[in-house]
C-alpha positions as CSV (number, residue, x, y, z in Angstrom):
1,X,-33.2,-10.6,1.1
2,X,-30.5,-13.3,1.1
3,X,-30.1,-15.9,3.4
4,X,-27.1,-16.4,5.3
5,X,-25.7,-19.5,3.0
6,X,-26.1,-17.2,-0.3
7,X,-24.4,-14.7,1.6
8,X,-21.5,-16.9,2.3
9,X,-21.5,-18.2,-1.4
10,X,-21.5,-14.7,-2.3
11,X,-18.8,-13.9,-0.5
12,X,-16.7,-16.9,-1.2
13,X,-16.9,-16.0,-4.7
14,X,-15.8,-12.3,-4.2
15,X,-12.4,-13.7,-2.0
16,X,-11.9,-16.3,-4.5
17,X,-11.4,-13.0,-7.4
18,X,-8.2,-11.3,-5.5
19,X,-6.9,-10.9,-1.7
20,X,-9.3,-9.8,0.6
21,X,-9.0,-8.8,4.4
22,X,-11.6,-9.0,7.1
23,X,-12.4,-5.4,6.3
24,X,-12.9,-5.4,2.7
25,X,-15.1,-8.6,3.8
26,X,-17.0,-6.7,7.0
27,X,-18.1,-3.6,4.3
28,X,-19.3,-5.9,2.3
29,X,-21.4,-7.8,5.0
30,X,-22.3,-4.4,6.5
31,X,-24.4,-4.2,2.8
32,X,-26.3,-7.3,3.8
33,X,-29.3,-7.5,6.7
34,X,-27.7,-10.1,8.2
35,X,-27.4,-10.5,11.8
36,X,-24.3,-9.3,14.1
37,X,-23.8,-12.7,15.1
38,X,-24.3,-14.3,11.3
39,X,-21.8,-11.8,10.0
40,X,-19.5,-12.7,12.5
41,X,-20.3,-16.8,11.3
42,X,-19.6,-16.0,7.6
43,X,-16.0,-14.2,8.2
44,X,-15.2,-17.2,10.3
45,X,-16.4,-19.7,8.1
46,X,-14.1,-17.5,5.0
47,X,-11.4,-17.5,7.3
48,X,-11.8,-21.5,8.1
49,X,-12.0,-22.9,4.6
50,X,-8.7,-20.3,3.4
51,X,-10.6,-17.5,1.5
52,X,-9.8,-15.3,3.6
53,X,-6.0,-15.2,5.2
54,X,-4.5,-11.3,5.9
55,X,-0.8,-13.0,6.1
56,X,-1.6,-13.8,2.2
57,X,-3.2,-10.7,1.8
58,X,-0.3,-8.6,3.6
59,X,2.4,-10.4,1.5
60,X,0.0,-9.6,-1.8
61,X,-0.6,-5.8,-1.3
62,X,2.7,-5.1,0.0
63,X,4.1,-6.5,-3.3
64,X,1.4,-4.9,-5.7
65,X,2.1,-1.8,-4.0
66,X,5.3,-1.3,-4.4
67,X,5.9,-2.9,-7.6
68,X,2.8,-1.5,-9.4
69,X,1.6,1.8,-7.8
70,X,5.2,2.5,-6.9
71,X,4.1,3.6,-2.9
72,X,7.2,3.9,-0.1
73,X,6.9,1.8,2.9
74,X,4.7,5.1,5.0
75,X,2.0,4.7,2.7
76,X,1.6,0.9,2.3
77,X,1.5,0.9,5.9
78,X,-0.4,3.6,5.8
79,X,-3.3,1.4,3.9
80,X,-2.8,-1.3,6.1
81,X,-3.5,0.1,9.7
82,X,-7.2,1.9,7.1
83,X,-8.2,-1.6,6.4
84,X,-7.5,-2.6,10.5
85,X,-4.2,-5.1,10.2
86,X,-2.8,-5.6,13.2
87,X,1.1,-4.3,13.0
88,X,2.5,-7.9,13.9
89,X,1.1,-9.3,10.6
90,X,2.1,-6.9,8.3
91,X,5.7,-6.2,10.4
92,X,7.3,-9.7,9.0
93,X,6.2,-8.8,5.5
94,X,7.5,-5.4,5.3
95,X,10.5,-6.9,7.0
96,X,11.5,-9.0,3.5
97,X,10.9,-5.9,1.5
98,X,14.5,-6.2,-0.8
99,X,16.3,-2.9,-0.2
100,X,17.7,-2.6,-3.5
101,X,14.6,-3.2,-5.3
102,X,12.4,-0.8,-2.9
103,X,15.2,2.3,-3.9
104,X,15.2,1.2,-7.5
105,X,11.3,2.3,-7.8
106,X,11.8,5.1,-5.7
107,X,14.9,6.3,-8.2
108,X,13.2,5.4,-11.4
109,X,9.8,7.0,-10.1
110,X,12.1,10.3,-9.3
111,X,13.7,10.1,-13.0
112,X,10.4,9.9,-14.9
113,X,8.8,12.9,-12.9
114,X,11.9,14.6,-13.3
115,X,11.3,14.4,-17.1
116,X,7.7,15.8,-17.0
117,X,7.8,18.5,-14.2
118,X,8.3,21.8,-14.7
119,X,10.3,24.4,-12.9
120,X,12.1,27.5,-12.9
121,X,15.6,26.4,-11.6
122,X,17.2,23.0,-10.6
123,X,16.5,23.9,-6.6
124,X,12.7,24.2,-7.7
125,X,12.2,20.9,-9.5
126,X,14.5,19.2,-6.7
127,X,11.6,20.2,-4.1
128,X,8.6,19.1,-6.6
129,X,10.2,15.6,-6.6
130,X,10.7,15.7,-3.1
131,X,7.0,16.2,-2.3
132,X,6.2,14.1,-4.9
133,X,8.1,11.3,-3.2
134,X,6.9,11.6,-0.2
135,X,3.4,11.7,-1.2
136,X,4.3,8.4,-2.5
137,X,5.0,7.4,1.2
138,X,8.7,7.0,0.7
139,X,11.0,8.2,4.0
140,X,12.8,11.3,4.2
141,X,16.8,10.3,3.9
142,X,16.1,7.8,1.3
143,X,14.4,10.4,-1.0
144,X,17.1,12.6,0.0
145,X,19.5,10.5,-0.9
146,X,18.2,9.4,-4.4
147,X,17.4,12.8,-5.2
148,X,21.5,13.6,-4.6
149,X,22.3,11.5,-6.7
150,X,19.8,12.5,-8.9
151,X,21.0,16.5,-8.8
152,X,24.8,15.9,-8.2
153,X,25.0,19.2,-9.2
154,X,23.1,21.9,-7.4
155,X,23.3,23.0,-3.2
156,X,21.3,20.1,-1.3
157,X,20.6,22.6,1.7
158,X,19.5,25.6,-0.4
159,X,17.0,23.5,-2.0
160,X,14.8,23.7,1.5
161,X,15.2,27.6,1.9
């Protein structure tokens, strides 16, 4: 059984290794037999001395995210509402997303599937990447429109049929 100080320490130490939110911090409490009210001391005492900030950690994720697991903007935000961040803290962040950069990974995710996904015509591979995309949490016209210029070539509305 750890007292509440080795609890913090503990803690400390685990926000110091990457980004956490209050969530990723509250499972981890949740682990402990600490009291309600002592849980609730130790996130404010992480949140006091700047372990724990979910602006930081909202400007972190959002970047890793795109730039590393190559998700779309539905799924980031997706992740964020799971791990209970409030909508105005993540909104500013999403907000300075560069266009140009967030449709680059979504067209060079689209050409490297295209390579490795199999199909019987152009219409059927167009509608793997499509799902594909938007499993990624990527929005509807802008995969539609990267997968145009993608398939200049084939009918764009027979593709759905």
């Amino acid at each position: 059984m750890k007292t509440e100080t080795e609890v913090l320490s503990d803690l400390a130490k685990y926000c110091s290794q990457a980004e956490r939110c209050i969530y990723d911090v509250r499972k981890k409490l949740n682990a402990t037999n600490l009291t309600e009210d002592a849980k609730n001391r130790v996130i404010n005492r992480l949140i006091q001395e700047k372990f724990i900030d979910e602006q930081r950690f909202c400007r972190g994720f959002i970047n890793d995210k795109l730039k590393f697991n190559h998700w779309g903007c539905i799924k980031i935000i997706y992740e964020l509402k799971r791990r209970q961040i409030k909508p105005e803290i993540y909104a500013d962040v999403m907000d300075t997303i560069d266009e140009d950069e967030y449709l680059s990974v979504l067209s060079h995710i689209l050409k490297s599937k295209k390579r490795s996904i199999k199909g019987y015509s152009d219409q059927d591979i167009f509608r793997k990447l499509y799902s594909f995309a938007s499993s990624r949490g990527f929005e509807t016209p802008l995969i539609m429109k990267a997968l145009k210029d993608l398939f200049s070539n084939i009918d764009h509305e027979a593709s759905f049929e």
